[in-house]
Biopython code that builds the backbone (N, CA, C, O; Angstrom):
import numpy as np
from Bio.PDB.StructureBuilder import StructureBuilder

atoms = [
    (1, "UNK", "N", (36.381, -181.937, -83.606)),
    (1, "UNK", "CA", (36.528, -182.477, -84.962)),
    (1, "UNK", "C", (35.387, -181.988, -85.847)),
    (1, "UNK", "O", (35.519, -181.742, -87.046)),
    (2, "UNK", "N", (34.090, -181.852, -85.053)),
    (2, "UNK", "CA", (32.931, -181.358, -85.962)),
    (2, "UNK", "C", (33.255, -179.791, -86.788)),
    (2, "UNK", "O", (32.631, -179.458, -87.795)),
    (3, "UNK", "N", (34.429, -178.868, -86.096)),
    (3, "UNK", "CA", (34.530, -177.887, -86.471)),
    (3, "UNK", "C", (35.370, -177.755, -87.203)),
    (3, "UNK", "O", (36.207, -176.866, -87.046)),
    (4, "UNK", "N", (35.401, -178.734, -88.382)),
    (4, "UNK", "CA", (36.301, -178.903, -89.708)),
    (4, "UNK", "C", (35.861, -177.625, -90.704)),
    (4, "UNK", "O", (36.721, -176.880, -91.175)),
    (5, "UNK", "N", (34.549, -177.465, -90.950)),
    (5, "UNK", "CA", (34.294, -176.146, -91.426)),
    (5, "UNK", "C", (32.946, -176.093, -90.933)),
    (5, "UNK", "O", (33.108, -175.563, -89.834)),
    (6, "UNK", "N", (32.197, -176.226, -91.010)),
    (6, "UNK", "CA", (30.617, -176.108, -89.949)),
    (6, "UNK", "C", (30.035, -174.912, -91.512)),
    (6, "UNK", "O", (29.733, -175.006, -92.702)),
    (7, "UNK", "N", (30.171, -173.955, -90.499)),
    (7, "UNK", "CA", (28.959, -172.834, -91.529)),
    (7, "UNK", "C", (29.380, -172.841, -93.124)),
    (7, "UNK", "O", (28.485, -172.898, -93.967)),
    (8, "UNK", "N", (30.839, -172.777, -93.535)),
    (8, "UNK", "CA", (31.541, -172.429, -94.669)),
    (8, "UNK", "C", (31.304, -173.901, -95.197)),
    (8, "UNK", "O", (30.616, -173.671, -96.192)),
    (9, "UNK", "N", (31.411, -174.870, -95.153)),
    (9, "UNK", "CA", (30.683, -175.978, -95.544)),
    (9, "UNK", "C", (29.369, -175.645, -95.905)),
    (9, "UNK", "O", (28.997, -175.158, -96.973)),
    (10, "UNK", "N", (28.919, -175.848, -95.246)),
    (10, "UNK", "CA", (27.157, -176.024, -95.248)),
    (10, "UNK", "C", (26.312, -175.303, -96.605)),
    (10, "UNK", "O", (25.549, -175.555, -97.538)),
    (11, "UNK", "N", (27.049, -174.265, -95.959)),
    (11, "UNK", "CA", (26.425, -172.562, -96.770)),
    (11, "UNK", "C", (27.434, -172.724, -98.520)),
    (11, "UNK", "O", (26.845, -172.213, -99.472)),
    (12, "UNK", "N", (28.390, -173.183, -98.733)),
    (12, "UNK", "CA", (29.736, -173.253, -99.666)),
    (12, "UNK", "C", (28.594, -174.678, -100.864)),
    (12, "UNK", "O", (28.704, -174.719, -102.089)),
    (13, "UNK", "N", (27.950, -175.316, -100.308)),
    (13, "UNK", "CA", (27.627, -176.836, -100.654)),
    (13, "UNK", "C", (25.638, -176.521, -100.639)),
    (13, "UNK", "O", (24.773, -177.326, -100.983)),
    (14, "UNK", "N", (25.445, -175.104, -100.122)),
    (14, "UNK", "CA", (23.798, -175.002, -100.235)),
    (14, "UNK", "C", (23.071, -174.890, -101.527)),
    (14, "UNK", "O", (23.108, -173.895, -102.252)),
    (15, "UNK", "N", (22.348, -176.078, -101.783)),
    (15, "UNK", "CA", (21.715, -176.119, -103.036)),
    (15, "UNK", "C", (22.672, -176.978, -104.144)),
    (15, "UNK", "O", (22.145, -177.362, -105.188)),
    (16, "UNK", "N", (23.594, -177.160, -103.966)),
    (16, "UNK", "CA", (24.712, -178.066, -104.577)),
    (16, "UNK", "C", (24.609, -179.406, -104.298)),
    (16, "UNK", "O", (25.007, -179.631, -103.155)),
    (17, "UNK", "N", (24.179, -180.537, -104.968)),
    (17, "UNK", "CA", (24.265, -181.952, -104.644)),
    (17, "UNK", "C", (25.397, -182.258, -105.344)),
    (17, "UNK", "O", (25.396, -182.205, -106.574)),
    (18, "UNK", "N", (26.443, -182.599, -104.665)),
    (18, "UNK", "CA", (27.878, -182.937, -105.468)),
    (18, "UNK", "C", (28.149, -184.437, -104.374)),
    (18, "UNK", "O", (27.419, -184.782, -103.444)),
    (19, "UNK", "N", (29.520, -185.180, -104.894)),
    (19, "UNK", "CA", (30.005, -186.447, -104.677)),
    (19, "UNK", "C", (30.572, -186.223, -103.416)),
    (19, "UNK", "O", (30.472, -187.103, -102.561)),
    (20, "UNK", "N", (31.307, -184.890, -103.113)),
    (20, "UNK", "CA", (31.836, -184.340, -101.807)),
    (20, "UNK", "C", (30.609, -184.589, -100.557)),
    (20, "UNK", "O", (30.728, -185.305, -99.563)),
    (21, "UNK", "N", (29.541, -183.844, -100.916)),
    (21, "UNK", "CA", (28.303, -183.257, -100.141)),
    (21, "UNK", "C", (28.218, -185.141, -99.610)),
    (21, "UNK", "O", (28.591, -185.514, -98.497)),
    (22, "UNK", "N", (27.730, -185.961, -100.543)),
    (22, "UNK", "CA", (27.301, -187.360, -100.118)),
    (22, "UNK", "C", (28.527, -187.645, -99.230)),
    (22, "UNK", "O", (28.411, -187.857, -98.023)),
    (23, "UNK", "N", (29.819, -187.641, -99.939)),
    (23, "UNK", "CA", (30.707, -188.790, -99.364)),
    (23, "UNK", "C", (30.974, -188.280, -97.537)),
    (23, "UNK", "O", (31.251, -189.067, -96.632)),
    (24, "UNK", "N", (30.771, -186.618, -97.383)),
    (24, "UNK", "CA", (30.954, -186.042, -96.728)),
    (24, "UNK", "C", (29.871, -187.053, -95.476)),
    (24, "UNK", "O", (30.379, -187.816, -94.653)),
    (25, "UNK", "N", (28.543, -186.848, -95.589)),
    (25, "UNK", "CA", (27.655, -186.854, -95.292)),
    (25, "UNK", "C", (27.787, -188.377, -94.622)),
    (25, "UNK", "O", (27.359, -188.657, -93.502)),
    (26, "UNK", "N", (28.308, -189.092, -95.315)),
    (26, "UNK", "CA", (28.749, -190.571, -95.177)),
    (26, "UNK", "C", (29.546, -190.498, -93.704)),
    (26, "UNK", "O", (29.462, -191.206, -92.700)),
    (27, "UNK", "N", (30.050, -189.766, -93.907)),
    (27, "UNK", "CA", (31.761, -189.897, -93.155)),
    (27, "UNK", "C", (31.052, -189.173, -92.082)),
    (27, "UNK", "O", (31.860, -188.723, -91.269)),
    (28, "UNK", "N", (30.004, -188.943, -91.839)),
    (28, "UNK", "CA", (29.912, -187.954, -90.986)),
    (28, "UNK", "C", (28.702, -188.315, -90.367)),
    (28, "UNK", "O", (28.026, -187.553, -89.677)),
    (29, "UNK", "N", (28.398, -189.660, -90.660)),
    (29, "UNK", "CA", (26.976, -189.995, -90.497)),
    (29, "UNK", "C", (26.707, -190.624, -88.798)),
    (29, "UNK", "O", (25.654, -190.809, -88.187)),
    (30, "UNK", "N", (27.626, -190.762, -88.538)),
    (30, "UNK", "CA", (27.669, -191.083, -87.127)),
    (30, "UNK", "C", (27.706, -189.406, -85.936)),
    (30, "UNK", "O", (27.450, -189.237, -84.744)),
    (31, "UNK", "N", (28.030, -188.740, -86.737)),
    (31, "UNK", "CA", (27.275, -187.636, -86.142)),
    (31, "UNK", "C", (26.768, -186.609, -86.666)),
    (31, "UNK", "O", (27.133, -185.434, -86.620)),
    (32, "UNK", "N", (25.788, -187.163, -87.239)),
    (32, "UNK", "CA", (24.827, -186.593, -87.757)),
    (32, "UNK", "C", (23.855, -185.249, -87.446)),
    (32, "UNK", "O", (23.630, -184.252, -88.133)),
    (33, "UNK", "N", (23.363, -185.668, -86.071)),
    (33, "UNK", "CA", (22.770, -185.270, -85.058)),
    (33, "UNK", "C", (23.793, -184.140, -84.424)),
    (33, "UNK", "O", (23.223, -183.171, -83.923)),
    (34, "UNK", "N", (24.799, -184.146, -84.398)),
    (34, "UNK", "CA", (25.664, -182.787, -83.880)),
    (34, "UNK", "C", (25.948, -182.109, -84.791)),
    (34, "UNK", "O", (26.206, -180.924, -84.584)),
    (35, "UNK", "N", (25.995, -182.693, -86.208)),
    (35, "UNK", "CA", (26.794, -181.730, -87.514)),
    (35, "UNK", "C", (25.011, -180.777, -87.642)),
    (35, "UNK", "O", (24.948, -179.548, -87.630)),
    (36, "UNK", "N", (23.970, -181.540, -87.736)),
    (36, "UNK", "CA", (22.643, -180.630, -87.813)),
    (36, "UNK", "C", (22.575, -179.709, -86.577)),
    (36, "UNK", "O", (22.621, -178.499, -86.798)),
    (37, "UNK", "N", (22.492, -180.049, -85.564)),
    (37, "UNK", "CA", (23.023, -179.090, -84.197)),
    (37, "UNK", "C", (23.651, -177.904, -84.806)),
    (37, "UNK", "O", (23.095, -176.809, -84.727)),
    (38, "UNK", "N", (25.094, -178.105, -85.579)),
    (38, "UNK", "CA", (25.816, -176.859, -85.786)),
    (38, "UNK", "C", (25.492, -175.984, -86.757)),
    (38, "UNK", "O", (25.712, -174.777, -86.655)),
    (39, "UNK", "N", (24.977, -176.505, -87.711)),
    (39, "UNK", "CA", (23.885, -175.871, -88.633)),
    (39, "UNK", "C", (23.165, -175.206, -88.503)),
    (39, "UNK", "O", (23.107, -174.225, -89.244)),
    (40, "UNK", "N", (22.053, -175.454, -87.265)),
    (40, "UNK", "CA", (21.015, -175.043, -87.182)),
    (40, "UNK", "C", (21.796, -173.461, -86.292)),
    (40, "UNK", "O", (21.656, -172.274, -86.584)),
    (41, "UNK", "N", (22.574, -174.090, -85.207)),
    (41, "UNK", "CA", (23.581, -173.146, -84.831)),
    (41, "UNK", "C", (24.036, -171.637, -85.620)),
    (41, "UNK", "O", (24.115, -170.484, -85.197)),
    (42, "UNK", "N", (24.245, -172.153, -86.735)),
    (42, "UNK", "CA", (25.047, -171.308, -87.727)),
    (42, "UNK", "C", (24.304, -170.408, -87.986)),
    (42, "UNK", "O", (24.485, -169.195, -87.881)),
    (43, "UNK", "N", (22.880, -171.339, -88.560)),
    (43, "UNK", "CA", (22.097, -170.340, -89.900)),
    (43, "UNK", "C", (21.124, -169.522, -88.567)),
    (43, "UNK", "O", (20.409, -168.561, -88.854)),
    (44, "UNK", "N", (21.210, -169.992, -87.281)),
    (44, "UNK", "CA", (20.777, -168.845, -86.343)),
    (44, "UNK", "C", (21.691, -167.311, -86.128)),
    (44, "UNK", "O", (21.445, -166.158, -85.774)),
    (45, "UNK", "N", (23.079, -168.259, -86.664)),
    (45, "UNK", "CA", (23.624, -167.109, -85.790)),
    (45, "UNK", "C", (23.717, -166.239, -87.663)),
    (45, "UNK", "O", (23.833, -165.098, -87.217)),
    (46, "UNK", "N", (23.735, -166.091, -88.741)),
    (46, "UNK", "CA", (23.421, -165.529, -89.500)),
    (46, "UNK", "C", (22.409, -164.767, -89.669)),
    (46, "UNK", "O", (22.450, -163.580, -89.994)),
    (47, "UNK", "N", (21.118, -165.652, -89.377)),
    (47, "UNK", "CA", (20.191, -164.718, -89.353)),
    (47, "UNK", "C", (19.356, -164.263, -87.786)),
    (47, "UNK", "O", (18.491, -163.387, -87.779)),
]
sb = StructureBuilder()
sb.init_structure("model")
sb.init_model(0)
sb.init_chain("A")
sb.init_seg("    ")
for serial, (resi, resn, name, xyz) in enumerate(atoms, 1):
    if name == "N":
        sb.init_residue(resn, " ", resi, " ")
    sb.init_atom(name, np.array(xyz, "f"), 0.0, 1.0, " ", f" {name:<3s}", serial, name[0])
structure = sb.get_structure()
């Protein structure tokens, strides 16, 4: 389920504070800790 969009999120919403980004963030706050996991994931595997 975490792989709703992972990098294309993240990177789509970087530097953008919008109502999505929060409500998202909300909804997602119980896994928190794995959605940053995939992130950190991502922007490794980018750079």
């Amino acid at each position: 389920m975490s792989s709703y969009t992972g990098c294309s999120f993240y990177y789509r919403r970087r530097g953008v504070m919008i109502p999505s980004t929060m409500k998202a963030a909300r909804i997602h706050a119980r896994g928190a800790a794995h959605f940053q996991i995939e992130v950190l994931r991502c922007w490794q595997a980018r750079h």
